[in-house]
C-alpha positions in Angstrom: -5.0 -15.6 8.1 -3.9 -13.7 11.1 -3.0 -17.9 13.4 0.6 -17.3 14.0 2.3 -14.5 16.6 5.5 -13.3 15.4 7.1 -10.4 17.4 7.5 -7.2 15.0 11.1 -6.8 13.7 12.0 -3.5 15.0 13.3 -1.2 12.2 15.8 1.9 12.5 14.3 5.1 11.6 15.8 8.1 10.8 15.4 11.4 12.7 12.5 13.4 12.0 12.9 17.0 12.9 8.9 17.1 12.9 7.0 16.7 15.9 4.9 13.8 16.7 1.7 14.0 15.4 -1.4 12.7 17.9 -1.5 9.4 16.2 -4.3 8.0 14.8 -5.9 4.5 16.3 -7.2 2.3 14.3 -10.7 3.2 15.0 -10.3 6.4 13.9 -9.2 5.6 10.8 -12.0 3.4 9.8 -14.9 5.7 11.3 -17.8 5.6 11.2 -17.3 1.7 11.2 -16.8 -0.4 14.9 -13.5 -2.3 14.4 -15.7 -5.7 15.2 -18.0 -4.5 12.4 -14.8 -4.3 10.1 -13.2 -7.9 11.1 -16.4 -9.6 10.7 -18.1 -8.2 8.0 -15.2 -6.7 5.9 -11.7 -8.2 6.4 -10.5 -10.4 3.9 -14.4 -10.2 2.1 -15.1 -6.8 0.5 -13.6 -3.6 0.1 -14.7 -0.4 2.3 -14.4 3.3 1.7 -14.7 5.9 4.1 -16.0 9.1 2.7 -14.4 11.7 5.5 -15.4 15.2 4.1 -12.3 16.5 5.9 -9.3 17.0 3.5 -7.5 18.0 6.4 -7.7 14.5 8.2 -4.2 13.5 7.4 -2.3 17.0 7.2 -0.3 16.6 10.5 0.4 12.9 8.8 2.6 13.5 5.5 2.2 16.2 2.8 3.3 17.3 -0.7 6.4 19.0 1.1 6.5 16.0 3.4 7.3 13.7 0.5 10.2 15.6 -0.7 11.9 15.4 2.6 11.7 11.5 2.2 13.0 11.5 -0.9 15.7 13.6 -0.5 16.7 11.1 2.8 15.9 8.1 0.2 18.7 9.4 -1.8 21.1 10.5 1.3 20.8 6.8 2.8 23.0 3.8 2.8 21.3 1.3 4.8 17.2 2.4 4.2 15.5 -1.2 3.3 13.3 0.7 0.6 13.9 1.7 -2.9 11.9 4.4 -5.1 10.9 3.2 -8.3 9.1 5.1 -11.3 6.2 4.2 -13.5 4.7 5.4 -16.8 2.0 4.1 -18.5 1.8 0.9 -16.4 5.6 0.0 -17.3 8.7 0.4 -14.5 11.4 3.3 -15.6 15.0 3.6 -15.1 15.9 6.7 -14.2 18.3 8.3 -12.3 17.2 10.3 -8.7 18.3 13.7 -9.9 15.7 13.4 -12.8 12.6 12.6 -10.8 11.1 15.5 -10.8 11.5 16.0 -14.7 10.1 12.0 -15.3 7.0 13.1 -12.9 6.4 16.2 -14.9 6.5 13.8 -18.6 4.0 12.1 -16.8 5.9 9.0 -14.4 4.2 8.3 -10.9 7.0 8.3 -8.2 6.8 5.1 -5.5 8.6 5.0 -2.2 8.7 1.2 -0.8 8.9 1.4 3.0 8.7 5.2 3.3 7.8 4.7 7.0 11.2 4.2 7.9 12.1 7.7 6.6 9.2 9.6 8.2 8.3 9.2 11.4 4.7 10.4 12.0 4.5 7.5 9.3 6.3 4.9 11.2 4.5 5.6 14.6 1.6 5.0 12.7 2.4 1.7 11.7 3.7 1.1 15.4 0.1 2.2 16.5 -1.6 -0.4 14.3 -0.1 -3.0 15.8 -2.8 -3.0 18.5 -5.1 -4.6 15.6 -2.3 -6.2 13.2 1.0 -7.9 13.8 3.2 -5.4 11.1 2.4 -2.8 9.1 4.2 -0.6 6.6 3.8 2.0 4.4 4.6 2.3 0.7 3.9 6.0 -0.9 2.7 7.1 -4.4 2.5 10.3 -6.1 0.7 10.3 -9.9 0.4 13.1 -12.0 -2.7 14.1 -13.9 -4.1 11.8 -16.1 -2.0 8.8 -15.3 -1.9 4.9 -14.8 1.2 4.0 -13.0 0.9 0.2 -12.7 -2.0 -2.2 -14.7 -4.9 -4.1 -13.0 -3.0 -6.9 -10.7 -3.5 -8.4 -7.0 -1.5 -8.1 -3.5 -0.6 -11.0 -1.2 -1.5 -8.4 1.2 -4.1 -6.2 2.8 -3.9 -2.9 2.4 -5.5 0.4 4.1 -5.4 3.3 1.9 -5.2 6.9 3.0 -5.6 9.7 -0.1 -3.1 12.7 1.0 -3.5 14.9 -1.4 -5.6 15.5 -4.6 -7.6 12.8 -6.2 -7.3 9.2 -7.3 -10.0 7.1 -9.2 -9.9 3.4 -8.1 -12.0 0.2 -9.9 -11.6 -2.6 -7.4 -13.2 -6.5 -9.3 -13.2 -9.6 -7.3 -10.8 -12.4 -6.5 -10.1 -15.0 -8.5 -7.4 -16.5 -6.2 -8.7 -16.3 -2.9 -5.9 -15.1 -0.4 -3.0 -15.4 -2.4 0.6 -16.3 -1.5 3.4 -13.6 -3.3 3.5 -16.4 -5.9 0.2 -16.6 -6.4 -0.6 -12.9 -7.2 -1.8 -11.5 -10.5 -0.6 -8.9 -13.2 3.0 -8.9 -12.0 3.7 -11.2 -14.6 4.1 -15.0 -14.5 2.6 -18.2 -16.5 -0.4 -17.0 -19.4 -2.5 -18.8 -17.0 -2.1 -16.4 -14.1 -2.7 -13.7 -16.5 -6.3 -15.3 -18.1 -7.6 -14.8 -15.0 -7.3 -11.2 -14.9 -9.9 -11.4 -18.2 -13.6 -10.0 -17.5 -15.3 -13.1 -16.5 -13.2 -14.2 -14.1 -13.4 -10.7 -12.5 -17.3 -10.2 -11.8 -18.7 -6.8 -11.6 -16.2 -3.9 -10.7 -16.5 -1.8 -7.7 -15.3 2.6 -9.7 -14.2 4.8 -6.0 -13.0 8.2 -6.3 -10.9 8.8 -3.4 -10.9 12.5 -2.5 -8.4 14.1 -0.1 -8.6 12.7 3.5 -10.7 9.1 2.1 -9.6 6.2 3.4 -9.9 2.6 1.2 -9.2 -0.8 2.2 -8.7 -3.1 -0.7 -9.0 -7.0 0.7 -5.7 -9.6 -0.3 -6.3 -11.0 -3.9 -8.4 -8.4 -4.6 -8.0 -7.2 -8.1 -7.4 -3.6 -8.6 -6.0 -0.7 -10.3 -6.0 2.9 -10.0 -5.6 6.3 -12.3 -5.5 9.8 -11.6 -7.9 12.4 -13.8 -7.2 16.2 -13.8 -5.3 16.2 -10.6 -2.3 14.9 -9.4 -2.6 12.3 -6.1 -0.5 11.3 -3.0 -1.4 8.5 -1.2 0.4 6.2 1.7 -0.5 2.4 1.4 -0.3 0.2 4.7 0.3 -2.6 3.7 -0.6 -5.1 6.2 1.4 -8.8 5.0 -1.1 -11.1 6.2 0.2 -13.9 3.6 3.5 -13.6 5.6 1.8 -14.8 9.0 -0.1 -17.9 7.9 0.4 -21.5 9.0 1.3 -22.2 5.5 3.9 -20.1 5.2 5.4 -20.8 8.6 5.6 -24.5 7.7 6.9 -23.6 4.3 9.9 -21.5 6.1 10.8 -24.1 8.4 10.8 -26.8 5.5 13.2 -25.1 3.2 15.6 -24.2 6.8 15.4 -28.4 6.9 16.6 -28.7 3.4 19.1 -25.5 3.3 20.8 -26.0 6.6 19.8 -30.5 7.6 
């Protein structure tokens, strides 16, 4: 997918009183595995889990406490380009941000779209990725025990997951659209059509990862997934890498509706 160059838009972030972290590269992140081993073996084809066995891995990255900094700045911001949203029992809530806390504690997960522009050991992350991927970002989610946020569905993205804290049991099935486009993808609603395909034999056999603090999993585009938490509660930061954004395809689609917007 990766067959056009676009330069990264450069967000504003907002000051961090933390101090940089020693950022991680790429390699490091998907250790034991060679990053030419990943591209040709993994990317876009099959999921891959790294076990670490060091829950510490990410501490210096984001925590529990971390998080709560964010949101507060969520809520203090007028011109952040992400939102928080709230789940319970795979259905979107409405609430307001002074009752977050109460909704997570009657069981609502709590998601931060684009939390890398509130926290910068986050964004300089996604800077540092760049060396492998032309944008990165970083959506956040924290589930309480015994919870399903959001039902089985599909990405028009890649995405690297790091588990921050606690624990997060994930069943990854195959792809029945191959690499989609954002109106291709599945379980966010759409036609019946769309969602017959998320039915067990268009699936093949599912993939059940428990990620444990400091785990890393990357989940291919079109992949279907879907993730629940068990005794534990769970942070983890997705980087979303939006590969169906930087396609020939979509390039020519752009330019096509510019022709018939502006002559």
């Amino acid at each position: 997918s990766w067959n056009v160059k676009f330069w990264p838009q450069i967000h504003k972030i907002m000051a961090s009183p933390s101090p940089s972290p020693t950022l991680f590269t790429f390699t490091q992140l998907i250790h034991p595995l060679p990053p030419a081993t990943f591209f040709q073996n993994y990317w876009e084809t099959q999921p891959y889990h790294v076990q670490r066995n060091n829950p510490l891995f990410y501490e210096k990255l984001l925590t529990l406490i971390d998080l709560h900094t964010i949101l507060l700045r969520a809520e203090a911001s007028n011109d952040w380009i992400g939102d928080v949203l709230y789940f319970k029992d795979k259905k979107q809530l409405h609430i307001q941000p002074h009752e977050k806390y109460a909704a997570y504690l009657q069981g609502a997960s709590i998601v931060v779209n684009h939390g890398d522009k509130l926290w910068r050991p986050l964004n300089e992350l996604c800077i540092g990725l760049r060396t492998e991927f032309h944008h990165v970002f970083t959506n956040l989610y924290l589930t309480p025990p015994n919870s399903q946020a959001v039902p089985k569905h599909t990405d028009d993205r890649d995405t690297l997951i790091l588990q921050v804290e606690g624990e997060k049991n994930w069943i990854v099935y195959g792809s029945p659209v191959r690499l989609p486009f954002t109106d291709e993808m599945l379980g966010k609603g759409g036609p019946k059509w769309k969602e017959d395909l998320l039915k067990p034999e268009h699936l093949g056999k599912p993939l059940s990862i428990t990620l444990v603090k400091g785990d890393l999993l990357y989940i291919p585009r079109g992949f279907v997934h879907e993730a629940s938490t068990s005794s534990c509660c769970s942070l983890h930061a997705t980087f979303a890498i939006p590969t169906s954004d930087f396609t020939w395809s979509e390039h020519f689609f752009s330019v096509l509706i510019d022709i018939i917007s502006f002559g």
